[in-house]
C-alpha positions, 0 to 999 in steps of 0.5 A, spaced: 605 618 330 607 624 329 608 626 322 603 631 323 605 635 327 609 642 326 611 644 333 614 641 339 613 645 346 618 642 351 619 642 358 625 644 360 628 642 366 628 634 367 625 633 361 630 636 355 636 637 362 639 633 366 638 639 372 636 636 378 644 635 381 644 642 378 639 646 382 641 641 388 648 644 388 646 651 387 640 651 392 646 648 397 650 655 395 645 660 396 644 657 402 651 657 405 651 664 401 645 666 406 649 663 412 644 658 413 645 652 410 645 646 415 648 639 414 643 635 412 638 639 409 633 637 404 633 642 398 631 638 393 625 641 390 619 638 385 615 643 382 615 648 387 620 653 388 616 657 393 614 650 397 620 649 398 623 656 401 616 655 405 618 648 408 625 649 410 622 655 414 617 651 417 623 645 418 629 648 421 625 655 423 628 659 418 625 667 416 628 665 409 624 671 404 623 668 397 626 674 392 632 674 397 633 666 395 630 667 388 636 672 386 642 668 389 639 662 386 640 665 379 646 668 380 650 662 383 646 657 379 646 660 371 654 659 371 651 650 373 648 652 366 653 654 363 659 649 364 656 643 367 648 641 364 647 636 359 642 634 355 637 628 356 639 622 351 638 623 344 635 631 346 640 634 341 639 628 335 632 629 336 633 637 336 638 637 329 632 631 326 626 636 327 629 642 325 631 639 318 625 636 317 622 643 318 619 642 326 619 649 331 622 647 337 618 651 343 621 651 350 616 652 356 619 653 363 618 655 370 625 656 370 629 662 367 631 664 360 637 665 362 638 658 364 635 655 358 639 660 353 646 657 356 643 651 356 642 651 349 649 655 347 652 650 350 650 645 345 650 649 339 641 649 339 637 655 337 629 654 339 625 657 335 622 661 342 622 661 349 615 661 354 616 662 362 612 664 368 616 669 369 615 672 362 609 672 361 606 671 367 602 664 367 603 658 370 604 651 367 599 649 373 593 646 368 596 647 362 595 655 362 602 657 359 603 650 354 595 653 351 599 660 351 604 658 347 599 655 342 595 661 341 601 666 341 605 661 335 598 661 331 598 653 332 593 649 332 593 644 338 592 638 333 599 641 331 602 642 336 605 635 341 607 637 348 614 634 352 614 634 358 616 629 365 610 633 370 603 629 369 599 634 373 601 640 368 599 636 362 593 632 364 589 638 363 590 638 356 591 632 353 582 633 351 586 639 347 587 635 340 595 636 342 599 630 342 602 629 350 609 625 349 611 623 357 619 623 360 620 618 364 624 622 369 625 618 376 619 620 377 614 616 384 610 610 381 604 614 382 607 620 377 610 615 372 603 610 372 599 617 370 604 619 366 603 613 362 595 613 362 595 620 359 600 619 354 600 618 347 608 616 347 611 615 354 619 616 352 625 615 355 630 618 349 629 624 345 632 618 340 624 614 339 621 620 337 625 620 330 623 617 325 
């Protein structure tokens, strides 16, 4: 199903990595480096960093100012990345499978390079090229940045398969002509049954895509 394509476009966080105690911890020592951290606090955050800031403000009458967080996050989390990400299952088995076989691998994130190319690094792995907001100024919201990334490469979207574990960035595109493959991520019922209907191959482990 997918011999066809060239290039693989992948969602970073949640979806190559495991991220979500990584951000956790991090997001809990910003906060206690900004001498407002309270037990208990909810710091999870989904897809929005900003919404976040913002309900925590609003939650526990905060005046948090985002570029403040924004950059104590980086600096306490980039270390996370460094030493203590890991890979989903069968990420680096699937990467060395299709780099042989003569695939690009693309990484598209709302994260920071940084904490892809430690990530990276780490495990040994070079992407063929790294697509962020912050970069190139799109959102994934609708698919903008994914579309970019096809553009800029010079890919067709019938070349291209996108990995990701947000269906609400990808269901915009799946009319396209590029193959939607969705990551099961702990994901709500809702997110999982949408993600499902919109892909063309619904995944747990890098590992069911190889050949």
């Amino acid at each position: 199903m997918t011999q066809h394509i060239k290039a693989y476009f992948i969602d970073f966080d949640r979806t190559l990595v495991d991220s979500v105690g990584i951000e956790r911890k991090a997001l809990i020592a910003t906060l206690k480096e900004l001498g407002v951290y309270q037990s208990g606090m909810e710091v999870e955050h989904q897809n929005s960093f900003k919404e976040m800031i913002k309900n925590l403000n609003s939650e526990y009458g905060l005046s948090l100012d985002f570029d403040t967080v924004d950059k104590v996050f980086v600096r306490q989390a980039l270390p996370l990345y460094e030493t203590e990400c890991e890979l989903k299952g069968g990420a680096r088995e699937f990467w060395l499978w299709a780099k042989q076989n003569g695939k690009r691998i693309y990484i598209i994130t709302l994260n920071e390079s940084q904490f892809v190319q430690a990530v990276l690094k780490r495990y040994g792995l070079e992407a063929d090229g790294i697509y962020t907001r912050r970069d190139t100024g799109i959102h994934k919201r609708d698919g903008a940045l994914f579309l970019y990334a096809f553009s800029d490469t010079g890919y067709e979207p019938s070349e291209c398969a996108v990995i990701e574990d947000y269906p609400h960035y990808i269901i915009s595109i799946k009319d396209s002509g590029c193959k939607i493959i969705g990551m099961f991520d702990g994901q709500t019922e809702d997110e999982v049954n949408l993600l499902y209907d919109i892909s063309d191959i619904f995944i747990k482990d890098f590992r069911e895509l190889i050949a």
